[in-house]
C-alpha positions in Angstrom: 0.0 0.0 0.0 1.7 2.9 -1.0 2.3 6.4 1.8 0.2 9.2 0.4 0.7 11.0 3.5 1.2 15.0 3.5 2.4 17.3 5.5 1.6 21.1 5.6 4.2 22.0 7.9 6.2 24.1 5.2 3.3 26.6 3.8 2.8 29.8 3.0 0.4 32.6 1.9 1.4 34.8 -0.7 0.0 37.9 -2.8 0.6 39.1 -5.8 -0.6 41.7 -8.4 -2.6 45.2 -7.8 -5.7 42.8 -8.0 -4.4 41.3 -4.6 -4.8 37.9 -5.7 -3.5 35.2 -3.6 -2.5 31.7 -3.1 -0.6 28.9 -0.8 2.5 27.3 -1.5 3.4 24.1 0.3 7.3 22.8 -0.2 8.2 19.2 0.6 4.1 18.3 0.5 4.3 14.5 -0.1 6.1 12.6 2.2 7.2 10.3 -0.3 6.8 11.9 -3.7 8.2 9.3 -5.4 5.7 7.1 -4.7 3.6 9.0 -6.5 5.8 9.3 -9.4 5.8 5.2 -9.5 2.1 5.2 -9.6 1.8 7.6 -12.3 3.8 5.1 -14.3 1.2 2.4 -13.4 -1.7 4.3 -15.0 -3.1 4.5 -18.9 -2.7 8.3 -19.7 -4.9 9.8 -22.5 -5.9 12.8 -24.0 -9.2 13.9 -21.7 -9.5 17.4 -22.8 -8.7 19.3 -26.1 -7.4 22.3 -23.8 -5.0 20.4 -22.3 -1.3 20.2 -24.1 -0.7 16.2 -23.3 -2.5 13.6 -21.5 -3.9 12.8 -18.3 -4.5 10.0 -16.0 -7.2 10.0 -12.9 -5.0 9.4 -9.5 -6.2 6.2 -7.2 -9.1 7.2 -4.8 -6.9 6.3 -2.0 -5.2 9.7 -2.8 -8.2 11.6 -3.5 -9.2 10.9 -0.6 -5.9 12.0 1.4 -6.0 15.5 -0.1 -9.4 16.1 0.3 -8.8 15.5 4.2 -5.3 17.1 4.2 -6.3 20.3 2.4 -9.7 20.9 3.3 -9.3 23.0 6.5 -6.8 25.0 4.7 -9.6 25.9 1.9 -11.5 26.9 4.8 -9.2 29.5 6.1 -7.7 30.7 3.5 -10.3 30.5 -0.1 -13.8 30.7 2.3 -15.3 28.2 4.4 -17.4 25.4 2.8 -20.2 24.5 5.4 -20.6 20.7 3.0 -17.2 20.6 2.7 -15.3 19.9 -0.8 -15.7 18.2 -3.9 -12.6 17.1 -6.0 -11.3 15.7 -9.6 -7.7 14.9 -9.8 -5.2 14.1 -12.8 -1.7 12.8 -13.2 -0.8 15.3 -16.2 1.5 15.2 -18.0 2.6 18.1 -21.1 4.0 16.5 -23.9 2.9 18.3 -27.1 5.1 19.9 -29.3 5.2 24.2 -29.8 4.2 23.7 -33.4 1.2 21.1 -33.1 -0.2 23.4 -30.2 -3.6 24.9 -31.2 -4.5 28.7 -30.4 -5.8 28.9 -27.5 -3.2 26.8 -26.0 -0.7 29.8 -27.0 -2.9 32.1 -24.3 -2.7 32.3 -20.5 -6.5 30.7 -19.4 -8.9 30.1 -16.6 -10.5 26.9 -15.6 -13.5 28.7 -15.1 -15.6 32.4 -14.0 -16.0 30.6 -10.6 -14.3 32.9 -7.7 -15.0 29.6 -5.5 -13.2 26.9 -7.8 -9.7 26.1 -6.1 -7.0 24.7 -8.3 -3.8 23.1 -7.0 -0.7 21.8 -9.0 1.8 19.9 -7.6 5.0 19.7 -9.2 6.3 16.7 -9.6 9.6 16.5 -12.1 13.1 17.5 -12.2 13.3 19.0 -15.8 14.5 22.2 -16.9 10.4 23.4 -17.9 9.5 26.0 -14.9 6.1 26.5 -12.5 3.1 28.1 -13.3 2.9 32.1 -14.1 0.0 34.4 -13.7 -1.1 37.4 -16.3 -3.1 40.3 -17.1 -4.9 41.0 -19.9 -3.3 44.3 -21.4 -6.5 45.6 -22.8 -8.3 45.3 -20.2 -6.4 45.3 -17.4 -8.3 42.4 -16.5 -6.1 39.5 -14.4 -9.2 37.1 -13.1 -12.4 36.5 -14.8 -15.7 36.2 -13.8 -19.0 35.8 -15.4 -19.7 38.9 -15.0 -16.0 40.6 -16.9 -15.9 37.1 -19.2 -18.0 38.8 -21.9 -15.8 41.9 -22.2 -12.4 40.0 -21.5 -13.8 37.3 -24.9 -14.5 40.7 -27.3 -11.3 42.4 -26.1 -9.5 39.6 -27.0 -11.4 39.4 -30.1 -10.2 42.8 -31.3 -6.5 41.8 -30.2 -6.3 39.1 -32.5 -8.2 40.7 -35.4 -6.2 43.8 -35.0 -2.6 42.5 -34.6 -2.9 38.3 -35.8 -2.8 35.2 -33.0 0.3 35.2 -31.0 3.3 32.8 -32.5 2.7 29.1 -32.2 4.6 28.4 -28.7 4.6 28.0 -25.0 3.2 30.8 -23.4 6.3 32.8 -21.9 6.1 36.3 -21.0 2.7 36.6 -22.3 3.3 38.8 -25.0 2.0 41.2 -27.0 -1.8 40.9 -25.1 -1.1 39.9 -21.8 1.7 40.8 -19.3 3.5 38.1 -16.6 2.9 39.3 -13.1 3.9 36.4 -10.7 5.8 33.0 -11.2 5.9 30.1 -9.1 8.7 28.2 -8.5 7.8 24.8 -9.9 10.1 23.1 -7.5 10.0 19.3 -6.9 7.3 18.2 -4.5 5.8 21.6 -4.2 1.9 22.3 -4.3 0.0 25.6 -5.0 -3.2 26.1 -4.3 -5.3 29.2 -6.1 -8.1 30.4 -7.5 -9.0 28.8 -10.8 -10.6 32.1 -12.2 -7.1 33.8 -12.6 -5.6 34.0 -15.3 -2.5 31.7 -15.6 -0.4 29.5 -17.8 2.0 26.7 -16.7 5.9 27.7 -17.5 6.9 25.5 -20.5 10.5 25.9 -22.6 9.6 26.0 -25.6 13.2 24.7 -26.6 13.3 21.9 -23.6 12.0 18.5 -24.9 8.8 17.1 -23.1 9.4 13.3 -22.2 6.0 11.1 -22.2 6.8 9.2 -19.2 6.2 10.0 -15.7 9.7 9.5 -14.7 11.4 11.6 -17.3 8.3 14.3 -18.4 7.1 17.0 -16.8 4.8 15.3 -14.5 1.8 17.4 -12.1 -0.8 16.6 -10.3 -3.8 18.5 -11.3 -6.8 19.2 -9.0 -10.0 21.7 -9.2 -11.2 21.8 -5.3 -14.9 22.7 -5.3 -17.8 23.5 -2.5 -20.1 20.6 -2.3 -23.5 21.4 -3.8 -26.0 22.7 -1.3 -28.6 22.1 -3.8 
């Protein structure tokens, strides 16, 4: 039976950006990361979603289950207390598609949603040269989160972008220019979780000139989760 204990004992709040957002880093979060790196090698990845740049496997429900009760007080505190508690979907990911057969919108920071209350973590689990995650602003706008409120005005600012000056340049999202502008960058460090809110704009750190491995072992391996407040309904 494999240790997917945590620990929590190395975290932090940070801010960033004149939009104030925020989110937790945890270093050395597994106690045995590569445990979960040998798992990952036991599972049949596939392509799940055509946003994602590579595939994804779902992780046992053994570890589910262990995050869920490891992160969910921390939610409370620090993203808004869920009185149900916390829903979860989880992925070994895994990016392995090259800059030139990337698709458009895969060239643009994103959101994984206009839900304030959506929680994503990534936790990094590779040694290769490709970096964290970064967050953005929308230049235009001035936009940096999305909600379904802004989403509308964000979609035809972004419209007129394009139209006006042609899609960015088939690649890896770097510095996010010319429409959107880096404002904060994670480490990406080995064994290292963030926690934040899915509505903010964000792209993970790829080197465009780096290869991407497919294996677990040798690619640049995360674990993918969207934390959500059970349904009251």
């Amino acid at each position: 039976m494999r240790n997917w204990k945590m620990s929590l004992e190395e975290w932090e709040m940070k801010s960033f950006s004149e939009g104030n957002h925020e989110f937790v880093s945890i270093s050395n979060f597994l106690q045995s990361p590569q445990e979960a790196v040998e798992d990952a090698c036991l599972q049949k990845f596939a392509n799940i979603t055509p946003a994602y740049p590579g595939v994804r496997a779902a992780i046992p429900s053994a570890f589910a289950m262990e995050l869920l009760a490891a992160l969910s007080p921390l939610l409370d505190t620090h993203f808004g207390k869920s009185e149900r508690g916390w829903e979860l979907q989880a992925w070994y990911s895994l990016v392995t598609a090259r800059p030139d057969d990337l698709v458009p919108m895969q060239c643009l920071p994103h959101v994984d949603g206009t839900d304030p209350d959506q929680i994503a973590m990534m936790l990094y689990l590779h040694h290769t040269a490709h970096g964290g995650t970064s967050f953005f602003r929308h230049r235009s706008t001035g936009l940096s989160a999305l909600t379904e409120e802004t989403f509308p005005k964000y979609r035809e600012a972004l419209k007129r972008d394009v139209e006006q000056s042609g899609l960015p340049n088939r690649a890896y999202v770097t510095d996010g220019a010319p429409y959107f502008e880096k404002i904060h960058e994670t480490d990406g460090a080995f064994n290292q979780a963030i926690l934040y809110r899915g509505n903010v704009l964000h792209s993970g750190m790829i080197d465009n000139n780096e290869p991407l491995p497919p294996g677990p072992r040798e690619g640049r391996l995360t674990i993918n989760a969207f934390f959500r407040p059970t349904d009251t309904r």
